[in-house]
C-alpha positions in Angstrom: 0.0 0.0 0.0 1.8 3.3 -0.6 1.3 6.0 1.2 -0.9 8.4 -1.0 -3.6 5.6 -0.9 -3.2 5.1 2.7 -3.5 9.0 3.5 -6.5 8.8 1.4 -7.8 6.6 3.2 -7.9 8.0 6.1 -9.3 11.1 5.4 -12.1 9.0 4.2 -12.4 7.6 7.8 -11.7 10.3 9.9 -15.3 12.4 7.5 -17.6 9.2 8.6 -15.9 9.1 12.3 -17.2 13.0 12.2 -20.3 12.5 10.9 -20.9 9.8 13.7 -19.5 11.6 16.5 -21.4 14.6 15.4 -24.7 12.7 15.1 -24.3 11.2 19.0 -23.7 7.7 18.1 -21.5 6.0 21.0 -19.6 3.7 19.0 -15.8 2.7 19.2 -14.1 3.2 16.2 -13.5 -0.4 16.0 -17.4 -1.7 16.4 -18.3 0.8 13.5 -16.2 -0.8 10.7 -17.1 -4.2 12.2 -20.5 -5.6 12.7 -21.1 -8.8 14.1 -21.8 -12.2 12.5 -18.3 -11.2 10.4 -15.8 -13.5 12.2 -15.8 -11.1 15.6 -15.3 -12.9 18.6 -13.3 -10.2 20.4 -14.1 -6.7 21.7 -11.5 -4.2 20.1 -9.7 -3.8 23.8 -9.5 -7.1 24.0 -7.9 -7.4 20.9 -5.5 -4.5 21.8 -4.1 -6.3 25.0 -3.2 -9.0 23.1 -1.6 -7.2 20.0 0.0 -5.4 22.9 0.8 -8.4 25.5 4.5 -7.3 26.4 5.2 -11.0 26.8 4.8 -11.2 23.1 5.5 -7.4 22.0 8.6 -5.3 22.8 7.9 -2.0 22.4 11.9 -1.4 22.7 13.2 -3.2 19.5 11.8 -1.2 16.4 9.9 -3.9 13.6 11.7 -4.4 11.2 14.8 -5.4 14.0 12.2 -7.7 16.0 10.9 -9.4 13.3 14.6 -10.4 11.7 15.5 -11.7 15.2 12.4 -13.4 16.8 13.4 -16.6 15.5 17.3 -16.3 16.4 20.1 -17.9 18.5 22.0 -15.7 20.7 25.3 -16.6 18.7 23.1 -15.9 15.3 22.9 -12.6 16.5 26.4 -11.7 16.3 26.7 -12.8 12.4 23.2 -11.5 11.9 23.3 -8.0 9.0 21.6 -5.1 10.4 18.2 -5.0 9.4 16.8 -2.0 7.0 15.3 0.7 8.9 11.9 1.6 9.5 10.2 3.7 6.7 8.8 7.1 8.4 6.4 9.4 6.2 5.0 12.6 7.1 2.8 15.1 5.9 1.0 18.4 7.7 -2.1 20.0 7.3 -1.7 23.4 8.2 -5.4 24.8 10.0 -4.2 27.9 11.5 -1.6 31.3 10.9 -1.9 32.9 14.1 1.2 35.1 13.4 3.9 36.7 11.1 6.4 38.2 13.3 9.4 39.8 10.9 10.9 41.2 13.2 11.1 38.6 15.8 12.1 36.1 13.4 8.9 33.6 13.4 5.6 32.5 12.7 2.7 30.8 15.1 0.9 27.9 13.4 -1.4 24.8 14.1 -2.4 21.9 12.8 -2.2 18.4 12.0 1.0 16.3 11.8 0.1 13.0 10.5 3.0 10.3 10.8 3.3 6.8 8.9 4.9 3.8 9.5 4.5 0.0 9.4 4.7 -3.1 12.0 4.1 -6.2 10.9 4.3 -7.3 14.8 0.7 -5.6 15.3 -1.2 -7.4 11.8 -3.8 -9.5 11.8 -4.6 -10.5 8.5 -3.7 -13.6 7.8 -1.4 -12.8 4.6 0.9 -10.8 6.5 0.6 -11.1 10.2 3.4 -12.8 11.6 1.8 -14.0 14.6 -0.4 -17.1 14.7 -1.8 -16.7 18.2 -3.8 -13.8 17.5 -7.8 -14.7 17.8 -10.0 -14.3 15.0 -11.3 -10.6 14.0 -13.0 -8.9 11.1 -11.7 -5.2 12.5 -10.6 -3.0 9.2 -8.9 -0.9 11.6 -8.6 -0.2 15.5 -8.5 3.2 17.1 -5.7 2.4 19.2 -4.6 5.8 20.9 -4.8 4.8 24.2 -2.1 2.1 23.6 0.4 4.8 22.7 2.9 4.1 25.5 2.6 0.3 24.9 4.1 0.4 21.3 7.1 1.2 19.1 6.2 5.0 17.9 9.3 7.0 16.3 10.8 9.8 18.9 9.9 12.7 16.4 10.4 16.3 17.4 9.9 19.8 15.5 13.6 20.7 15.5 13.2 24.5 14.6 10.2 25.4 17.3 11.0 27.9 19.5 8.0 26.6 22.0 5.4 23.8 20.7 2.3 22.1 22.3 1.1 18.8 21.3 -2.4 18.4 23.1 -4.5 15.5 21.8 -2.9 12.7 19.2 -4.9 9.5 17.4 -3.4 6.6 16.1 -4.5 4.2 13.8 -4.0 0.5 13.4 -4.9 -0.7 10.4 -4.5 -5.1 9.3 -1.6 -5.3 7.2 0.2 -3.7 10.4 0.0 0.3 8.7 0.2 2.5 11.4 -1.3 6.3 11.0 -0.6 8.6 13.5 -2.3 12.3 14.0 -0.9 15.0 16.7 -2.4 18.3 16.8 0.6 21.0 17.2 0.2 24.5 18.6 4.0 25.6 17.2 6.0 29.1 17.2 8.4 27.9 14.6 11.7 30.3 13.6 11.4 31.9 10.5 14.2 34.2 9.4 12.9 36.7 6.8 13.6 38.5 3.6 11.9 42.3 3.9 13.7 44.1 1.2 10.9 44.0 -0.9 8.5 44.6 1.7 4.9 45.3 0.9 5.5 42.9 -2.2 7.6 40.6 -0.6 7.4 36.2 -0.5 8.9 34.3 2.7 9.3 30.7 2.6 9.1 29.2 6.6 9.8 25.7 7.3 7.9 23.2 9.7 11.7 20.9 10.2 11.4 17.3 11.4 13.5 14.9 12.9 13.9 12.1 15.5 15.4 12.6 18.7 17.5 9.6 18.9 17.4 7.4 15.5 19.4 8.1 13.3 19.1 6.8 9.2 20.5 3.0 10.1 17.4 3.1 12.3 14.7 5.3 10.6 14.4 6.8 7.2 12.4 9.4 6.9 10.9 11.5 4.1 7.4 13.1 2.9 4.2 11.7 2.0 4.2 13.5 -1.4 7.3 13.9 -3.1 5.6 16.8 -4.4 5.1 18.8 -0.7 4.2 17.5 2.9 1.7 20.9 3.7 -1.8 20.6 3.0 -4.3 24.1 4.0 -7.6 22.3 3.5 -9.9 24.7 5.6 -7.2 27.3 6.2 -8.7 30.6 7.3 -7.7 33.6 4.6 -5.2 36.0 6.5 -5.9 39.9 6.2 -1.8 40.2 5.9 -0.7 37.1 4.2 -1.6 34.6 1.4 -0.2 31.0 1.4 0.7 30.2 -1.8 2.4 27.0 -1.8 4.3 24.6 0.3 7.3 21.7 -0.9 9.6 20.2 1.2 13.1 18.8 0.6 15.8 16.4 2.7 19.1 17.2 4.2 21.3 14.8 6.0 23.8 16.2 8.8 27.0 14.7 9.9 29.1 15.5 12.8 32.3 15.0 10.2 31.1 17.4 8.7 31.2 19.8 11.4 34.0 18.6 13.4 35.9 17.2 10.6 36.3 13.7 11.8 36.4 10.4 9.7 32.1 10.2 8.5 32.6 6.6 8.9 33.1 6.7 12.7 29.7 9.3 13.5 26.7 9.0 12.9 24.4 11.4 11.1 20.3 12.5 11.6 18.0 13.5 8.3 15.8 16.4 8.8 12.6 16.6 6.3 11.7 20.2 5.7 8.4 21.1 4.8 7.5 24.4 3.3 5.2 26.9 4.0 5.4 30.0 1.5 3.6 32.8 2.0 3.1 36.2 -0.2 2.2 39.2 1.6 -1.1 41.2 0.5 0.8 44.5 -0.1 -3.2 46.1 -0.1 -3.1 45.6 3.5 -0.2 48.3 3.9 -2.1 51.0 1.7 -5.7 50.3 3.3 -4.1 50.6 7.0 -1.1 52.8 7.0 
């Protein structure tokens, strides 16, 4: 499944999820996908305890690590290659510009960072699942926020944010193990500006990712879209500013690079940029001032 029809996917589900929620139905996420008389013999927490049994699931070993080793000897382990690392997409949909600040060098935003990633350890179709204890169940996906702390999530962090709030998050499990992820992010991001063409000027501010403590031999990370990672569905219109675009492109940082030792010996972090251009509405200045 790549990950433009998984994203659209999900926006799919999260419109009837609305609709239901909005209509005072009292359903789990879970139970609406998944009727009974379909193969359903669990209740979706149930399910979750056992996906999430620690007995059985180490939320410390990353998938793609705990799946090449579940099977192995201790002295297999030494000789064993290092397995890929985890594939990590992200996109943003940016629902609020609170504030251009030129002068102090940033911009206050919300929205939705959305994060993707895959662990065969929590699928329960039979194709793919690589457990065979699991009990039966017809769930297209679970709603599984409330396990957060009990599974493998990627340490991500907003490396340019000056202060950042991240007050509710959902996450998704779906049964070929895809896992979708949604925070909600109150951000003042940096933004170091251009005004020499001030009223008719463009800036370009970036939303910077990263992970705290995996670096590329553990994750890789890049965007949803290789065309841009910002999405303004439902953006209020600014008096000031108009967004006019967004993008995103990679970089990868070494400590050789900086301290000039052998890049062999350190280790390096990828950062994923994503855009957010804006054009300033040089009316505003003539209608005002």
């Amino acid at each position: 499944m790549t990950a433009r029809l998984l994203h659209t996917r999900h926006q799919a589900v999260l419109k009837i999820v609305f609709l239901l929620l909005c209509c005072g139905l009292q359903l789990s996420v879970a139970e609406l996908v998944c009727s009974a008389g379909e193969g359903q013999t669990v209740r979706p927490d149930e399910f979750l305890r056992e996906l999430t049994d620690p007995t059985k699931y180490d939320k410390l070993q990353r998938p793609t690590e705990a799946i090449a080793t579940k099977n192995l000897k201790a002295s297999d382990l030494r000789t064993m290659k290092t397995p890929p690392p985890e594939d990590l997409t992200y996109d943003f949909s940016l629902v609020g510009l609170w504030d251009v600040d030129a002068k102090g060098g940033f911009i206050s935003v919300s929205g939705y960072l959305r994060q993707y990633w895959t662990d065969k350890r929590l699928a329960w179709n039979s194709t793919v699942a690589v457990r065979d204890d699991l009990p039966p169940a017809c769930f297209t996906y679970i709603s599984a926020h409330a396990y957060h702390d009990k599974l493998w999530t990627p340490d991500t962090y907003i490396d340019n944010a000056i202060t950042v709030q991240k007050p509710e998050n959902l996450l998704f499990i779906y049964p070929d193990g895809s896992i979708w992820k949604s925070t909600l992010v109150v951000a003042k991001l940096k933004c170091g500006m251009n005004l020499k063409r001030m009223p008719f000027d463009t800036q370009k501010c970036l939303l910077t990712l990263t992970t705290y403590s995996m670096n590329p031999s553990i994750v890789h990370i890049q965007p949803v879209d290789a065309d841009g990672g910002v999405s303004v569905a439902g953006l209020p219109p600014s008096v000031q500013w108009e967004y006019f675009g967004g993008g995103s492109e990679m970089e990868y940082w070494n400590e050789a690079q900086e301290y000039g030792e052998e890049e062999t010996a350190v280790a390096g972090w990828e950062y994923l940029h994503l855009a957010v251009k804006l054009k300033r509405k040089p009316m505003y200045h003539i209608q005002y001032f």
